[in-house]
N, C-alpha and C positions, 0 to 999 in steps of 0.2 A: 377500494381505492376511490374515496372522492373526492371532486374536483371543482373547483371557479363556476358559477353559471355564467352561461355565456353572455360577452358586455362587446361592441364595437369598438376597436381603439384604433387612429389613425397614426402613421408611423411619418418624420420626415425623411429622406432619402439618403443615404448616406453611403457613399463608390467607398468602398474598402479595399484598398492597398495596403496590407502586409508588408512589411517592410525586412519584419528582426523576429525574433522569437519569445515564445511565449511558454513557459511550462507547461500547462493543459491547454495552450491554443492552437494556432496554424502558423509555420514559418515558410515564408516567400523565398524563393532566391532563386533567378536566371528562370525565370519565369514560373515553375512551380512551385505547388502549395503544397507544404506539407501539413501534415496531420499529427497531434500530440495530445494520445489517449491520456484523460482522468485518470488519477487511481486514489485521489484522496478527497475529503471532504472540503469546497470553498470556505474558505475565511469570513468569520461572518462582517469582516469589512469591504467584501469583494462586492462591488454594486452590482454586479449581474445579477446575483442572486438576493442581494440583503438590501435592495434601497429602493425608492420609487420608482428607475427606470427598470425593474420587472413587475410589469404590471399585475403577475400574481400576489408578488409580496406587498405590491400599493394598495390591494383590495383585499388585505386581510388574509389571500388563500398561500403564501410562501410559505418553503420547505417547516417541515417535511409535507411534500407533496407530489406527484412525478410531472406532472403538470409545470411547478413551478419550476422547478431543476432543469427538466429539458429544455423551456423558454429560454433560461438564463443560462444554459448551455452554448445551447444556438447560437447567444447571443456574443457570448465569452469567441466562441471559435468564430465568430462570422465577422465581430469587431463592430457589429452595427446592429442596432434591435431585427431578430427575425419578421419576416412576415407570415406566421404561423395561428392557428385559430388561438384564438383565447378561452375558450371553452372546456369544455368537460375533453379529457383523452381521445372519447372516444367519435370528437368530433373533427380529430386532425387531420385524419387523412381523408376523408370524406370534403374537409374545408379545402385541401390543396387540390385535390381533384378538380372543385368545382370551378379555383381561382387560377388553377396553374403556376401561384408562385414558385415553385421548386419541381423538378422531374419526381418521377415517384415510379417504384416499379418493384417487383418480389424478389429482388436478387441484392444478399445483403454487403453493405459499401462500408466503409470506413469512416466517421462522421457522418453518416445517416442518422435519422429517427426514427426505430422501429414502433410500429404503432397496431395496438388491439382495441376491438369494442368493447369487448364480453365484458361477465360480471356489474356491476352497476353503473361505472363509467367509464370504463376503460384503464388502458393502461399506456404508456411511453417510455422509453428509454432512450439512451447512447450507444450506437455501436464505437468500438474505441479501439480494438481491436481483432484481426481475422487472419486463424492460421490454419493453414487447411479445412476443415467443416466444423473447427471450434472457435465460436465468438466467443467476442468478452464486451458485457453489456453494460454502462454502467446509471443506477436510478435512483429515486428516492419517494418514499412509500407516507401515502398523507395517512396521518396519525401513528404512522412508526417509522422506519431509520432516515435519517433526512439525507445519508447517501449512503448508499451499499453496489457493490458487482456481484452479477455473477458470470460464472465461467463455462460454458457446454456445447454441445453439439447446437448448429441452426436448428436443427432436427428437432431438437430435446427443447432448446429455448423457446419457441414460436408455439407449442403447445404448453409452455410452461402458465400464461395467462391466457384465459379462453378469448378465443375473436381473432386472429392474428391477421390482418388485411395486408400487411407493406414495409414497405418505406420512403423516407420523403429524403432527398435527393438535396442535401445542403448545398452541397458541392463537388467536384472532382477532384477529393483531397489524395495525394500519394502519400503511403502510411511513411513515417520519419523511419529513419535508423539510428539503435541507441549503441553506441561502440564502447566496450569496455576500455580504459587506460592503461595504456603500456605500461611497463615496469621495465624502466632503464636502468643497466644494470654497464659496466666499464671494467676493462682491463687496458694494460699498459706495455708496452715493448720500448724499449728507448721512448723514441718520441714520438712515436703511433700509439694511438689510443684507437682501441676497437670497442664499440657500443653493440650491445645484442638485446634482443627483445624477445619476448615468446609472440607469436600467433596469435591476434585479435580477431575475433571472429567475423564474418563478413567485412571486415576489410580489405580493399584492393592494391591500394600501396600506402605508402609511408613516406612522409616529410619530415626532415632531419633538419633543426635550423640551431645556427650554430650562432652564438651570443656575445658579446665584451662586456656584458656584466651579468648581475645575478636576476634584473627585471628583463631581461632576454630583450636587448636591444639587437636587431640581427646583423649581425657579420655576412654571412650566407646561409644558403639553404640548398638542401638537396631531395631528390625524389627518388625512393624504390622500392619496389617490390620485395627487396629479400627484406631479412629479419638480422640484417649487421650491417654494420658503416664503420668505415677502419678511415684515419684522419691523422698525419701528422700536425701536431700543434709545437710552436716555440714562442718564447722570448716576453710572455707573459700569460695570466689568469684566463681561461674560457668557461665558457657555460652553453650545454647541449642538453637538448631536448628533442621529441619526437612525437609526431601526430600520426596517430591511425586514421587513414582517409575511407570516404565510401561515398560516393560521387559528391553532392554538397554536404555533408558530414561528416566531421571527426572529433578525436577526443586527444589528447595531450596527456606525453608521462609526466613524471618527475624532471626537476633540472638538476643534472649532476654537473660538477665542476672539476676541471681537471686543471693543475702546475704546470708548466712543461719549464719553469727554473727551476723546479726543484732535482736534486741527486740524491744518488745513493748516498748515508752515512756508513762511514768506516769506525764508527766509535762502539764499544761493545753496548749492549742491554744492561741495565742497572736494575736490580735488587734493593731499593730501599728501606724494606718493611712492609710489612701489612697494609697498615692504617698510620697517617703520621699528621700533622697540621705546621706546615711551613710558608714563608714571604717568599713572591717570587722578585726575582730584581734582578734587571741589565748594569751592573757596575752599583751606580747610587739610583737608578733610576728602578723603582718599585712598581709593578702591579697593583693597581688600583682599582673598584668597580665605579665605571660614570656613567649613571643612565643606563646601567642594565649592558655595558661594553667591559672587556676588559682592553684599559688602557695604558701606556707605561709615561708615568707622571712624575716627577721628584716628590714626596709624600715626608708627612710627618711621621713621629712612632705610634701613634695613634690611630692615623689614616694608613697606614697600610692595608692592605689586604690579605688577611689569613685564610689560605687554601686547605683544605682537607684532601688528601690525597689516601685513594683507596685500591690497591692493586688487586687485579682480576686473574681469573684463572690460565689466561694465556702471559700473562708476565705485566701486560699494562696497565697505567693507571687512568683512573677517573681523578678531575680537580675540578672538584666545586669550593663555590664562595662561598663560605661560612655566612656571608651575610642576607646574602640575596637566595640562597640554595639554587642558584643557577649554576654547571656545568661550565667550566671554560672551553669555549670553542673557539677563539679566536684572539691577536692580541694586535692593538695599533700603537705606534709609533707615537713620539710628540707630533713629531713631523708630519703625519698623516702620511707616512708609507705601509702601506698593509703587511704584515707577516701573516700570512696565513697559513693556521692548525685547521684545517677546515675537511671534514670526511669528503671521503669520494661518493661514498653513499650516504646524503642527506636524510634519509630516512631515520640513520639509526643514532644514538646516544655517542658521543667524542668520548674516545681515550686513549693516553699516549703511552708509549716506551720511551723511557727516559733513557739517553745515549750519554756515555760519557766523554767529552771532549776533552782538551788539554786544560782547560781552562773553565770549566764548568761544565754544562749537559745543553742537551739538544733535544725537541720535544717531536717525535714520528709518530704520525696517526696511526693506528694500530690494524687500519684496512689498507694501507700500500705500505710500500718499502721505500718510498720518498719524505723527504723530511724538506722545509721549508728552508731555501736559501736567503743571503743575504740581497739588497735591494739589485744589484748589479749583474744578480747570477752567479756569483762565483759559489766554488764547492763549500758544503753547511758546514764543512771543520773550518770555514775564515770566516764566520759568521759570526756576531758579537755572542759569545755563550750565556748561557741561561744560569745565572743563579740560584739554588735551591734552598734555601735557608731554615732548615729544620729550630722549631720554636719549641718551648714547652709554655703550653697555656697556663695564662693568669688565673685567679679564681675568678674575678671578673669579667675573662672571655672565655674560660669555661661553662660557666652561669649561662653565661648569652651563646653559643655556639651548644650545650648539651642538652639548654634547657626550650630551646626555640623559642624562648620570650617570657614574658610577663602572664600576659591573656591569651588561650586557648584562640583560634581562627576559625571555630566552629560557625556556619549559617546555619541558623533552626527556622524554619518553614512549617506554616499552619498546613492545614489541609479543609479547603473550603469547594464542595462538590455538590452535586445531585446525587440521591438515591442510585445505585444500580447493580445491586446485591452484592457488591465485593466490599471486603474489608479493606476501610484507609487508616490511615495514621498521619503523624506527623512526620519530615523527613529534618535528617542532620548532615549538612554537605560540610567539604573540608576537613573534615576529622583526623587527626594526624594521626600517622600508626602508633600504633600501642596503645591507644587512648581505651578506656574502660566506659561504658554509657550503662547508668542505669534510671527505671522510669518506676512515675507512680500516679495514682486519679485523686487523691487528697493529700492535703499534708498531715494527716492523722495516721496512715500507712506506712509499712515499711517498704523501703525500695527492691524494685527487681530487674534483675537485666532484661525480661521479655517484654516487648515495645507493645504499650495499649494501641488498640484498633478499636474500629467503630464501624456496623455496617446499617444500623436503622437512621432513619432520621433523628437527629438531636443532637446536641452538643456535648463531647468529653475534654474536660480539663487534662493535660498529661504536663507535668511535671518533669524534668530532666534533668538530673549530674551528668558530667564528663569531667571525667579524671585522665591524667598524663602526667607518667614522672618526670616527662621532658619541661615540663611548663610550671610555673612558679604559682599560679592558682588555678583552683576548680574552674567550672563552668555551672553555675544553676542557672534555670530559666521553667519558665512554662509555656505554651502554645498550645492553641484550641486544635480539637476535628470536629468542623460543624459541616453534619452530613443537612443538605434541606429536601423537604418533600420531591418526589418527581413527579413530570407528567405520568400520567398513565398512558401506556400507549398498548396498541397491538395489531396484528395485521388480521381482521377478518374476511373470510371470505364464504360466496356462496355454493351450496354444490348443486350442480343442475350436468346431468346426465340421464341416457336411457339406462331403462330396465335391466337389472343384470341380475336378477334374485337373492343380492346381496343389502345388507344395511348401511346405509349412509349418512353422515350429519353435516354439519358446519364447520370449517374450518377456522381455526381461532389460535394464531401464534405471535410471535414475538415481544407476547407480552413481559411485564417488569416482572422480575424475578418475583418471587413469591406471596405474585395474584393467586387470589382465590376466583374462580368464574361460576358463576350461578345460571339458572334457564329456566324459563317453561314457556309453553305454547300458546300460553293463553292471559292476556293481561287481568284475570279473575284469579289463577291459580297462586298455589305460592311457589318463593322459589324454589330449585331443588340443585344440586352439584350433577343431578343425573344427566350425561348429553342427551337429545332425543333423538331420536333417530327413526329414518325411515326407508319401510321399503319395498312398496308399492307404489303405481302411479299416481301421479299428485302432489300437492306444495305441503309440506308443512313450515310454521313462520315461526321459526325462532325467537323472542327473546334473551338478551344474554345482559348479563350485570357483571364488570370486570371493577373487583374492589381490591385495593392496596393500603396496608396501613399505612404505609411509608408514600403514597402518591398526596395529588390536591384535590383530586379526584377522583370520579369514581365514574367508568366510561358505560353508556348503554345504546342500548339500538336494536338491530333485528336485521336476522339474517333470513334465509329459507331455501330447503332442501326441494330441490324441487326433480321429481324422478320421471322423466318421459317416457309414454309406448316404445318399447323395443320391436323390430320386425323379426320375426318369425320365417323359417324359408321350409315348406311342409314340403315333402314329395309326394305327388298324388298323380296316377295314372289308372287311364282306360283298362277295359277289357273286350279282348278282340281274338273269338275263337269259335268251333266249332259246336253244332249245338250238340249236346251229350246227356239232355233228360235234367241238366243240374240248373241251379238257381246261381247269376254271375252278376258281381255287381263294381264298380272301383274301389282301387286301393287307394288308401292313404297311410304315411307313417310319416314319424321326424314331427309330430305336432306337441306342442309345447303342452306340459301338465294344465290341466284347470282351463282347459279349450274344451267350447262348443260348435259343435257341428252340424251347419244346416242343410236342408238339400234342398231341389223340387228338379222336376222334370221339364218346366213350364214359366219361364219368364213372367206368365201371367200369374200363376199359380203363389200360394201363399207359400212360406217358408215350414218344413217339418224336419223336425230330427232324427226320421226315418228315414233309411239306406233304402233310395232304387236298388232293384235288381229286376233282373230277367231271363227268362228260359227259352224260350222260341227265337225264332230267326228274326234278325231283324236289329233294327238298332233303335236304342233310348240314348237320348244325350242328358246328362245328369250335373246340372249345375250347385256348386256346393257355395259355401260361405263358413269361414274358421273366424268364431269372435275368440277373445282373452279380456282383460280387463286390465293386462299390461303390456298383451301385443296391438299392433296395427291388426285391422280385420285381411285376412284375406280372402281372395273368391276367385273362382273360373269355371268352369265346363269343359268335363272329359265324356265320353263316349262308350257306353256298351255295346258289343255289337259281334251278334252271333250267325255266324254261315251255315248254311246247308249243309249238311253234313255229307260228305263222297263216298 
């Protein structure tokens, strides 16, 4: 990971008040700040990170790099340029120490920057979030992903980059709450309506605000803790909604709407048929679509409106406009008096049960047992009845009704990308059903349904039909896949540990799919694919050449394995006994293979690889010395020492 050499930049001062909220920033209110962990890559039009006030990316060093990310992290959540080094990673915390801008301390926070020396420059990240001893860290890596997280134990993360010194102390953010949305759901007794919710998780209570129309202008509003609100309503249209609360946080269901003019119909359920296409119309006054409404107009024969009525398996029917393939959900007056066919549950698709009146039929949503009354409330049997005017189609509005048009509504979309070993294509939105699409890379080919892809760099012509018996012509067309070179990227790293009698190299990942990597040790050698490895004490200096057909380049540099003295822990003691005629000298054992052993009796004395001993009364003190050539040396003095015998 490296980083910016370090430049002085003076900042001017700027009090930051939070106001309102921010997706990945801090939201203020009633005096605290909250905190709103990253989890996606900034917009390369977001200036924290993509413009000249981050002054990594004003000198050349912006994303991918952690350096520049964290800066314009900081800067994102703090609302104002940080006061942080501008340097290499590994000169952050060491810079706040010295200047005091920020606390800093080993205990990780919420909107912190956690910060390493190791490896060549260091490293930095986001903490974003912390849930019991697992953070979630969020960074971006110079010369590979210019934002990624990850998720692990402190434990696990802070040895994850070598160095781990801290953190720097942006602020004392409290972590936000993200509350899931209720799902308002209604039933009906006479004139109480009871609303019920399932359990939002860390939610405390619940705000019930009860509406006069459908943009939820509020009537009132109530507070509670349980998970239902029972409410008599009359004498015209409502609209209720509900907020899961969690101290200055909530979230908002659905708005459902309830009648409370509407009655029971006394008229039986109709059977019309299957599938039929009928006018609808109040006396002479017809159904008509204006603007995407349906409303009742006096109309010509012409302008009428031709409904497709299709009955479902519970008895009701769906009525869409042949013209617009919109669903009727609602019908208005000349007069601008609403009738409304309108669900109880917003969620889902409108369809009626057609009721038969004395005088024609009556239209009941198919999720309540109320059907829309007349403007005054009275019972929906005195209510002007619905006409139903069963048609049989012209060849003219068959044509236009069976065939969905003239020209196909297909969008065909190029596919114009960077290299990154997946196969693309071209995409085709809109496609109506039943449609047939087949492709081809020249017009000298036969066609075939399997869609061309493209995964190297370079450009494929792809050619396309769409056929549909619904629609009066084909669709051809062509559109490119221009895949273009990528950067080359990857994450290397160096290895430097002690001794452990095992083999070790460099680490080398993230590179573009199907790199080839080359090495050797020695700018004289040639390359080879073989990694080197090492595994005695000492550096070896890598070489590495990362070549891509498909990149613009070709990445090089030099890592090194570098393997430290391991300590060694020998147990070695005296001897302390009686004398018995024998020769007695110290133990040693637990000494590492490939150790040499020195001794002397004599601090002045030269060092020999002869073992003191002794036989007579009396004590030798026997200083030794344990080299390796991959342990630390060690030394001390133990004691022979023989008594008189009783």
């Amino acid at each position: 990971m490296r980083f910016l050499k370090k430049f002085i930049v003076s900042f001017l001062a700027i009090t930051l008040a939070v106001l309102t909220s921010f997706v990945n920033g801090t939201y203020q209110l009633k005096a605290k700040t909250y905190f709103f962990a990253r989890s996606s890559a900034p917009s390369k039009s977001d200036f924290h990170y993509y413009s000249d006030q981050n002054i990594y990316y004003k000198y050349d060093y912006g994303m991918p790099n952690c350096t520049a990310y964290a800066w314009g992290r900081a800067y994102e959540i703090l609302g104002e340029p940080p006061q942080l080094s501008t340097g290499m990673a590994k000169e952050w915390y060491d810079y706040n120490a010295k200047h005091h801008y920020y606390a800093y301390g080993s205990i990780p926070k919420v909107g912190s920057v956690m910060c390493w020396n190791g490896d060549w420059g260091g490293h930095v990240a986001i903490v974003g979030k912390i849930e019991g001893e697992y953070l979630t860290i969020s960074n971006s890596s110079y010369g590979g992903e210019a934002f990624y997280t990850q998720t692990n134990t402190f434990a696990y993360l802070k040895t994850y980059y070598p160095g781990f010194q801290g953190f720097l102390y942006l602020h004392d953010f409290t972590p936000a709450v993200n509350l899931a949305k209720p799902k308002l759901r209604v039933s009906r007794s006479g004139m109480n309506y009871t609303f019920q919710w399932d359990k939002i998780a860390d939610a405390t209570t619940y705000q019930i605000d009860v509406c006069h129309d459908a943009k939820c202008e509020l009537t009132d509003e109530f507070v509670t803790s349980k998970l239902t609100f029972t409410k008599a309503f009359a004498d015209q249209p409502y609209w209720v909604r509900v907020h899961a609360q969690h101290g200055d946080f909530a979230s908002v269901s659905n708005t459902v709407g309830v009648n409370p003019a509407a009655y029971h119909l006394m008229g039986t359920k109709q059977n019309l048929g299957t599938h039929f296409y009928a006018q609808i119309a109040f006396g002479d006054i017809y159904v008509k679509n204006v603007n995407h409404t349906a409303m009742l107009e006096t109309a010509t024969n012409d302008d009428k409106g031709i409904y497709e009525f299709i009955r479902q398996k519970d008895g009701s029917y769906t009525i869409k406009d042949t013209k617009t393939k919109e669903l009727l959900t609602s019908m208005r007056q000349k007069n601008n008096v609403d009738l409304f066919f309108t669900n109880i549950d917003d969620t889902k698709n409108q369809a009626f049960f057609l009721r038969k009146l004395k005088k024609g039929y009556a239209l009941q949503p198919s999720d309540t047992a109320y059907a829309v009354c007349g403007v005054k409330g009275e019972k929906a049997e005195r209510t002007t009845p619905i006409q139903i005017n069963r048609i049989a189609l012209t060849t003219s509005q068959s044509f236009r009704i069976q065939k969905g048009g003239i020209t196909l509504p297909v969008n065909v979309n190029a596919y114009k990308g960077s290299y990154d070993g997946k196969a693309h294509s071209i995409s085709l939105q809109n496609v109506p059903a039943g449609s047939t699409i087949t492709y081809r890379t020249s017009t000298k080919s036969g066609w075939s349904s399997k869609k061309p892809t493209r995964t190297n760099a370079g450009t494929t012509m792809v050619y396309y039909h769409v056929m549909n018996p619904h629609y009066a012509q084909d669709m051809y067309g062509s559109a490119e896949i221009i895949v273009h070179k990528a950067n080359c990227k990857a994450r290397i790293n160096d290895y430097k540990h002690t001794y452990d009698e095992k083999k070790h190299t460099i680490s080398i990942t993230k590179t573009l799919p199907g790199s080839t990597i080359y090495y050797r040790t020695s700018l004289k050698k040639d390359w080879t694919k073989e990694k080197p490895m090492r595994t005695n004490v000492g550096t070896t200096s890598v070489y590495y050449k990362i070549s891509n057909p498909n990149a613009r380049k070709t990445i090089t540099g030099k890592a090194n394995i570098t393997v430290l003295k391991a300590t060694q822990k020998p147990k070695i003691k005296g001897y302390n006994g009686s004398y018995d005629h024998k020769k007695h000298t110290l133990c040693m054992t637990q000494i590492k293979p490939h150790s040499t052993i020195y001794y002397r009796s004599n601090t002045k004395k030269k060092w020999s690889k002869i073992k003191p001993t002794r036989t007579s009364v009396g004590t030798t003190k026997v200083y030794y010395k344990i080299t390796n050539s991959n342990y630390k040396d060690v030394s001390g003095s133990v004691s022979i020492i023989i008594k008189k015998k009783t």
